[in-house]
ZAMARGU-4260 file (C-alpha; in steps of 0.2 Angstrom, whole numbers, plus 5000, padded with zeros to 4 digits):
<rodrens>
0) 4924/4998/5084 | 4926/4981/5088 | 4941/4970/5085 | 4939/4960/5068 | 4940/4941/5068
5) 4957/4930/5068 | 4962/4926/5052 | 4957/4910/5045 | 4965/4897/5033 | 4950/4902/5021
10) 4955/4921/5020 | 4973/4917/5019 | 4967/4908/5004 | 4957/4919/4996 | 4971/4935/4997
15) 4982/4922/4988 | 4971/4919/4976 | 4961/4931/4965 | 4964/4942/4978 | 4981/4943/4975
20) 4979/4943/4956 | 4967/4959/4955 | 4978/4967/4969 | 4994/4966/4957 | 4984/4973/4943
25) 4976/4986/4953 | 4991/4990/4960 | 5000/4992/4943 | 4986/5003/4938 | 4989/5015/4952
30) 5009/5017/4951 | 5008/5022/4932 | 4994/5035/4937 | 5003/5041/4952 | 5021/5039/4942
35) 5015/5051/4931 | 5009/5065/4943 | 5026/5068/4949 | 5040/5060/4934 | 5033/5073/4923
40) 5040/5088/4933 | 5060/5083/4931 | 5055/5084/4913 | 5051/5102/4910 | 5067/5109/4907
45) 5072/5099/4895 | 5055/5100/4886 | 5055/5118/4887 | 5073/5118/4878 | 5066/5105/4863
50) 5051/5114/4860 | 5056/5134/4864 | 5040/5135/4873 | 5038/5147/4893 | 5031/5143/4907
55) 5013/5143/4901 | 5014/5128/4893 | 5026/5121/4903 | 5011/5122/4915 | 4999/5116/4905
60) 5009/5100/4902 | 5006/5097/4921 | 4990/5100/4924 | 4981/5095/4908 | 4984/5077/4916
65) 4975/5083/4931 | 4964/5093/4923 | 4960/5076/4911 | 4959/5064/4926 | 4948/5075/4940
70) 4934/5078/4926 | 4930/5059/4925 | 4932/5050/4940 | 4915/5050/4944 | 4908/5045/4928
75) 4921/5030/4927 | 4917/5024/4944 | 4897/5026/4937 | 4901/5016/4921 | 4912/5004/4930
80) 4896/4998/4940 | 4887/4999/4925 | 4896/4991/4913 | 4909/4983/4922 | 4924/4988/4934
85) 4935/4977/4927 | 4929/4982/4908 | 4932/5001/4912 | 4950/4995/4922 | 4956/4989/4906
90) 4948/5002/4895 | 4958/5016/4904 | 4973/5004/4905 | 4974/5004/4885 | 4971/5021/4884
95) 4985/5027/4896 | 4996/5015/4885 | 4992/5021/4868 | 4993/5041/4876 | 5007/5038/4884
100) 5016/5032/4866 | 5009/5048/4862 | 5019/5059/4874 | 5033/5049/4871 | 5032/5054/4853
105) 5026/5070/4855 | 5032/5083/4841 | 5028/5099/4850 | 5021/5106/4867 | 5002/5106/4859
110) 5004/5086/4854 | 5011/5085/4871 | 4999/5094/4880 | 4986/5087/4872 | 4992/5067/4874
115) 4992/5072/4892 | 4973/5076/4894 | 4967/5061/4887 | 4982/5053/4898 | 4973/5060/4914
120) 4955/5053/4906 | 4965/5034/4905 | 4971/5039/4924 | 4953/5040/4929 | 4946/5026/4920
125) 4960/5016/4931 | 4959/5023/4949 | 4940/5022/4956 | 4938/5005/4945 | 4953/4998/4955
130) 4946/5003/4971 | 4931/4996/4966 | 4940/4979/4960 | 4949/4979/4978 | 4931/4980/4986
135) 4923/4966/4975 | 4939/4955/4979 | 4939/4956/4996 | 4918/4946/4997 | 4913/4960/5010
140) 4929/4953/5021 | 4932/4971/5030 | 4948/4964/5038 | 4954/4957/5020 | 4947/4972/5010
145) 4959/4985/5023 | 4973/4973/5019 | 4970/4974/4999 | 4969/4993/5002 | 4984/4995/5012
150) 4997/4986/4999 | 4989/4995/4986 | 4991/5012/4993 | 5010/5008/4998 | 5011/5004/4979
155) 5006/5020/4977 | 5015/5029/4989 | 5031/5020/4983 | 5028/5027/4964 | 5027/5046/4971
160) 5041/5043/4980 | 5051/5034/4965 | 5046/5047/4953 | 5058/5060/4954 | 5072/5048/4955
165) 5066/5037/4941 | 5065/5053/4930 | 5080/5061/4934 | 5091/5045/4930 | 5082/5042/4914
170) 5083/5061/4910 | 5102/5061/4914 | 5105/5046/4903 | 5091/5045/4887 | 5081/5062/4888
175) 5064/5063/4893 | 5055/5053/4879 | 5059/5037/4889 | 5050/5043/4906 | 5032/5041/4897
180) 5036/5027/4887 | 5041/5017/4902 | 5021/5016/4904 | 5021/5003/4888 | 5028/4988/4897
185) 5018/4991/4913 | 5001/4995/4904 | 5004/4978/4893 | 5005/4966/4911 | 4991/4976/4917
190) 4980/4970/4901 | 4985/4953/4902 | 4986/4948/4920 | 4969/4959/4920 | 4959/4948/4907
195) 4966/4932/4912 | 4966/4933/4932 | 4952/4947/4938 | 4937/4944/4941 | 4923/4956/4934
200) 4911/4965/4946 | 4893/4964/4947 | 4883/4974/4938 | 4867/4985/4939 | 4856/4988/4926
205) 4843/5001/4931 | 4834/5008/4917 | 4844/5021/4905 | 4859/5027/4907 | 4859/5046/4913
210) 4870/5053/4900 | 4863/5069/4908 | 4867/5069/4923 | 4886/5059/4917 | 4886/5077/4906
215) 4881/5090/4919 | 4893/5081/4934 | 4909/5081/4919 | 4908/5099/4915 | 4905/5105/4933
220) 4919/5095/4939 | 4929/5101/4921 | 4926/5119/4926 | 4929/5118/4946 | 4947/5110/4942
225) 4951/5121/4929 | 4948/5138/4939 | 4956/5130/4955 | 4973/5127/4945 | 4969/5147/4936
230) 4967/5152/4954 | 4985/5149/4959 | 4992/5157/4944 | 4979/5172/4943 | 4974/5176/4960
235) 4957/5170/4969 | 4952/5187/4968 | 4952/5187/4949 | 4934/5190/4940 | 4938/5177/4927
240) 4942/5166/4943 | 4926/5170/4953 | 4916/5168/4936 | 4922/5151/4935 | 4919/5148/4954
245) 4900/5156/4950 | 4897/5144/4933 | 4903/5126/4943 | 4892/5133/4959 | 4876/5136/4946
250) 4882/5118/4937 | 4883/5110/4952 | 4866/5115/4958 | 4859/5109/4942 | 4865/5093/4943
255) 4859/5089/4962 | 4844/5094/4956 | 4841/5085/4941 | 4850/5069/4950 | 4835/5071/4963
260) 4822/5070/4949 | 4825/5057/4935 | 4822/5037/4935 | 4838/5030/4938 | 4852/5044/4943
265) 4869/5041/4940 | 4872/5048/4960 | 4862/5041/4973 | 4861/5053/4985 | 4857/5038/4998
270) 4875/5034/4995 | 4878/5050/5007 | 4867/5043/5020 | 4877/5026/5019 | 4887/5027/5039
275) 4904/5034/5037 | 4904/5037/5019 | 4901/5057/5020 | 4916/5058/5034 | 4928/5045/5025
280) 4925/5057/5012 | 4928/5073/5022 | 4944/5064/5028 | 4951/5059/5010 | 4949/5078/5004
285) 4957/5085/5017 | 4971/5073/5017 | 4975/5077/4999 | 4974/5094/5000 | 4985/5096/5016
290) 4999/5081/5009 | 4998/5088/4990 | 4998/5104/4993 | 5013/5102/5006 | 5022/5092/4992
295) 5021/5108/4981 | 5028/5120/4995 | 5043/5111/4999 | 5048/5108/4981 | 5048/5124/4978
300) 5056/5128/4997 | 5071/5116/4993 | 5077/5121/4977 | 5072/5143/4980 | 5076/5144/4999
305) 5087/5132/5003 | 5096/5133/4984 | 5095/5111/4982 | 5098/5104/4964 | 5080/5096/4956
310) 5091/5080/4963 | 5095/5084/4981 | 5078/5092/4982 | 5070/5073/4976 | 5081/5065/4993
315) 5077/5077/5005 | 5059/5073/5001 | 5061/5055/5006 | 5057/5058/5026 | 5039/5064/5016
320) 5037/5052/5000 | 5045/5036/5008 | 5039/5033/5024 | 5022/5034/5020 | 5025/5019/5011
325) 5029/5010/5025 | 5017/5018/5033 | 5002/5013/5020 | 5007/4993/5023 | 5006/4997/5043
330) 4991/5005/5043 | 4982/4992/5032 | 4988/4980/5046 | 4986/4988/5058 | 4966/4990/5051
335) 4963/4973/5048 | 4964/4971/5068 | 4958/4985/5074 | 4945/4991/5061 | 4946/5008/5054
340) 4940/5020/5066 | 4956/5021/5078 | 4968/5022/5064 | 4961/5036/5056 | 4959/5047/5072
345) 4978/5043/5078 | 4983/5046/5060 | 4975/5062/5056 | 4983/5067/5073 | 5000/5062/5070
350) 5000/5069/5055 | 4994/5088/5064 | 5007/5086/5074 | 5018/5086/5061 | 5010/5101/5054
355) 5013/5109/5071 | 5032/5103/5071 | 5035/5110/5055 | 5024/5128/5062 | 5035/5130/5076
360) 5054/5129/5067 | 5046/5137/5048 | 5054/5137/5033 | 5069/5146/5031 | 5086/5146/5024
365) 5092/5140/5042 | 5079/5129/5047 | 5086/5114/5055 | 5083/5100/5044 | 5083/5086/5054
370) 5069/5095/5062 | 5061/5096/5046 | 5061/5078/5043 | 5053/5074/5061 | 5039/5085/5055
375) 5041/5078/5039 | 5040/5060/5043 | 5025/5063/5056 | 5014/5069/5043 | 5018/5054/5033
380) 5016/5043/5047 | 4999/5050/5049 | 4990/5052/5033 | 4999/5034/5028 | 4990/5026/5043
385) 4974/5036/5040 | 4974/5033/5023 | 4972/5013/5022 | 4956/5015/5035 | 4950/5030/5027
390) 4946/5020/5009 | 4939/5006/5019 | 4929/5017/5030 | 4921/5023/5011 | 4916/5007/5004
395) 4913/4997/5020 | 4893/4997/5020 | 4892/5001/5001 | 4882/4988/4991 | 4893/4979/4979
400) 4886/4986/4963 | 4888/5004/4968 | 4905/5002/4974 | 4910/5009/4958 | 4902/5026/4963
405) 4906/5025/4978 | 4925/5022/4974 | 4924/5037/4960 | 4913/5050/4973 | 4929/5047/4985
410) 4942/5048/4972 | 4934/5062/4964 | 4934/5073/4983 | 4953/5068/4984 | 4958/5075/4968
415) 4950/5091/4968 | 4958/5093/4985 | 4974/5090/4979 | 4971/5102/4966 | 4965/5116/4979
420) 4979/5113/4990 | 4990/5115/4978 | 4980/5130/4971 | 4979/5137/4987 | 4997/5135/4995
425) 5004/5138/4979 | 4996/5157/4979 | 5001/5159/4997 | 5021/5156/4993 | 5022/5164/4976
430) 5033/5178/4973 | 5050/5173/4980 | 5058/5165/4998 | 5053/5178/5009 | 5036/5175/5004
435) 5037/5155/5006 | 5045/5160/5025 | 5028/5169/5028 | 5016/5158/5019 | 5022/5143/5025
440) 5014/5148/5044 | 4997/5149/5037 | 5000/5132/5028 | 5006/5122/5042 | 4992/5132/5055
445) 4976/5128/5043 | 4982/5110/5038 | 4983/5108/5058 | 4968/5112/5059 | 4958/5103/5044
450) 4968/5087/5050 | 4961/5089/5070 | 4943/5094/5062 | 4945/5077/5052 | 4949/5067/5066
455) 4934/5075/5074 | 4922/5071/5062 | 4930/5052/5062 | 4926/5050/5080 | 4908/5059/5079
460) 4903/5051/5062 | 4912/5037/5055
</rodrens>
């Protein structure tokens, strides 16, 4: 792809303007839904000591959030071009605010659990909206749309990388109540700056709403997420698992089917044929199941194999969590000169390198750790370049008032990645160090590989 034009006094305006306004708000949006995927997991000890309860629910307190927020990406994304992006944005913002009161005075693991469902619904009423926002702000500006995309994936970056430490200071010093109702103050600025500065999207109004096919595609993706996370505990193998597996296949098939037929259809399958859209896609899931599902290993590496405290453990994640940062704000200007298509092919490579780094040295009790955060940090280096031009790559030829689709189709592929990453690198390192030492060589060889197939796929297809 082509260089992209200099930048002009005009555009400078714009991102100053309600550019700047709906990326602060999006960007707040997406720290509290990222803050929460990882500030939870400091908590668990000392929820599991309040309420008496095992490892079930401890579980259960993670990944009903996930579980919550995978299910309805897609239809948020639908009903934000419907209805509104900036109406659904604020919608899930209240939501997330009033839940997270509710976790924050949770009386047992089943209030708890529950408060953090219908947190991970408020999650996915934010995050395919705020994408959606970005696009709508940007007035099809490609170079000012990467820009918008890479500050507000840094801001993202930055919360999963502030998340441990955040919680373990607030733990150490008021308990973990305070880690969920941190979310109050954030929600209420979102709400405001929202309403009085963000523009709302366009809409489409195309016959009936498909409450069919919202239906069919929110059970599906309710019954793939919840055996993926049953997988890693239970075994792929399992007949309760491959039922599962079977029941979202059949769903699924249903709801292309029924998608292709009606009036006016929630999904577009044209959206598939838009350029780049299918292999941004591609990228995006294979880029959270190879970063998330590594995030999982390594927690478990550090504090099992290597005997760090749940505090060391959340430093020596930093050559991972906050480099991509940086890395986010690089790639989104590097982007905006370049275009998308170069950055996500270097990226996808840097970051296989990385895997490749960390194949050679393993994981073990001696492994050089300096070494480790050179593989570390090229795998963060990589997927925060790619990332930025990855999103943009999605919604670059989208029509405006699908962009909400668009956006929840893409957030939807990365959240079930990450759930099967996890699912799956989980169940190759379980039962002790000597199997994470083993396991870990499949890990780092088959996310090698998925990157290079990605980068692939960019040059061919995007």
């Amino acid at each position: 792809m082509t260089g992209l034009a200099p930048e002009t006094p005009s555009r400078v305006r714009r991102l100053r303007g309600p550019a700047g306004w709906t990326l602060i708000t999006t960007s707040i949006g997406f720290v509290i839904v990222q803050l929460d995927i990882t500030i939870a997991n400091v908590a668990l000890p000392q929820i599991a000591a309040e309420f008496s309860v095992g490892m079930s629910e401890l579980q259960w307190i993670i990944d009903a959030y996930s579980l919550g927020f995978a299910t309805l990406l897609l239809t948020a994304g639908v009903a934000g071009d419907r209805f509104g992006s900036r109406r659904i944005f604020v919608t899930g913002l209240a939501l997330f605010g009033c839940t997270s009161l509710g976790c924050g005075l949770a009386s047992s693991a089943a209030m708890l659990i529950a408060a953090r469902a219908l947190q991970g619904v408020g999650a996915a009423l934010i995050l395919p909206t705020s994408l959606a926002l970005i696009a709508h702000a940007s007035e099809d500006d490609e170079r000012a749309r990467i820009g918008l995309i890479g500050w507000w994936s840094a801001s993202g970056a930055l919360a999963v990388a502030a998340g441990p430490v955040v919680g373990g200071f607030l733990i150490s010093w008021l308990g973990w109540r305070p880690i969920f109702l941190l979310n109050l103050p954030l929600c209420s600025l979102g709400l405001f700056w929202t309403w009085t500065k963000v523009r709302e999207t366009s809409r489409k109004a195309e016959g009936r709403f498909d409450i069919v096919g919202l239906l069919l595609a929110a059970v599906c993706l309710f019954i793939l997420t919840g055996t993926v996370i049953q997988a890693g505990r239970l075994g792929w193998s399992e007949p309760f698992v491959l039922a599962g597996f079977g029941l979202a296949i059949v769903l699924g098939i249903a709801f292309f089917r029924f998608e292709a037929t009606v009036c006016a259809p929630m999904l577009h399958f044209g959206l598939f044929r838009v350029p780049g859209f299918s292999s941004a896609a591609y990228v995006g899931t294979v880029i959270s199941l190879t970063f998330f599902g590594l995030v999982f290993v390594l927690s478990l590496y550090f504090q099992e194999v290597r005997g760090y405290s749940p505090a060391t453990a959340g430093l020596a994640f930093m050559p991972l969590t906050a480099v991509i940062m940086f890395a986010n704000l690089a790639g989104g200007k590097v982007g905006a000169r370049v275009g998308f298509h170069a950055p996500m092919i270097v990226g996808m490579t840097t970051a296989a390198a990385g895997n490749i780094v960390l194949l050679a040295e393993g994981l073990g009790p001696a492994t050089s750790f300096p070494i480790l955060a050179i593989g570390l940090c090229l795998i963060s280096i990589g997927t925060g370049v790619a990332a930025p031009a990855m999103m943009s790559a999605a919604l670059a030829k989208i029509e405006r008032t699908r962009s909400g689709t668009a956006s929840g189709v893409l957030t939807t592929a990365r959240q079930v990645g990450g759930a099967i990453g996890i699912a799956l690198f989980g169940s190759l390192v379980a039962g002790g160090p000597e199997n994470i030492q083993i396991g870990s060589t499949a890990i780092f060889l088959s996310s090698a590989i998925l990157l290079l197939i990605g980068a692939v796929v960019t040059w061919l297809g995007v």
